[in-house]
C-alpha positions as CSV (number, residue, x, y, z in Angstrom):
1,X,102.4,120.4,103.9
2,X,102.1,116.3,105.2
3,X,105.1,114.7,103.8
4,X,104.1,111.5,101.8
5,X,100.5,112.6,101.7
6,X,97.6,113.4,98.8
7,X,96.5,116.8,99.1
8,X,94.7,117.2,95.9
9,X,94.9,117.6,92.1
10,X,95.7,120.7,90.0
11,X,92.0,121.6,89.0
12,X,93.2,124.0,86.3
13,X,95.2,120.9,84.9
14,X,92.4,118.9,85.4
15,X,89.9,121.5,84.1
16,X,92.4,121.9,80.9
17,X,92.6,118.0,80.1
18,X,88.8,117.3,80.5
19,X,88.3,120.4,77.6
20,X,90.8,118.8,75.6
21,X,89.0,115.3,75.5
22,X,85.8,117.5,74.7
23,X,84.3,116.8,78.2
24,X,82.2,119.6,79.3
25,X,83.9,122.0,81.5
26,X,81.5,123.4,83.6
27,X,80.3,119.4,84.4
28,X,83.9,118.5,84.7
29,X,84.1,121.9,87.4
30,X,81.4,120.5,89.1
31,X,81.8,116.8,89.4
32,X,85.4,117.2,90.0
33,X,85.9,118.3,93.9
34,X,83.6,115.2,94.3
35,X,86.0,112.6,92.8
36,X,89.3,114.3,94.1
37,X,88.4,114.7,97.7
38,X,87.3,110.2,97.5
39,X,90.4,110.1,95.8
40,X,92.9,111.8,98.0
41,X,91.0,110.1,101.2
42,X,91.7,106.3,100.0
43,X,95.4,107.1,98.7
44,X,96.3,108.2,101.6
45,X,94.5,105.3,103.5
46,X,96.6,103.2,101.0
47,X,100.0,104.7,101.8
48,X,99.2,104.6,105.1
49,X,98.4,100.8,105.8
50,X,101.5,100.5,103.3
51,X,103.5,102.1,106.5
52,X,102.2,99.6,109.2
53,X,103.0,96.4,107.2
């Protein structure tokens, strides 16, 4: 485990909360590891250039 870092998002969370808002799950399962791995990659940019400064 990297202290202070992103590693990713519980999918079944995620997964659960898309099926509640009646978003298609098996889109959702797909589009999903997409979005997260984008996400995680430009948070951690962020908390890193929040280190330097």
């Amino acid at each position: 485990m990297i202290p202070g870092a992103v590693l990713g998002w519980d999918m079944g969370a995620a997964l659960a909360m898309a099926g509640a808002l009646g978003i298609d799950t098996l889109i959702t399962a797909e589009l999903l590891p997409e979005i997260e791995a984008v996400m995680a990659r430009k948070l951690n940019e962020q908390m890193e250039g929040g280190r330097d400064g």
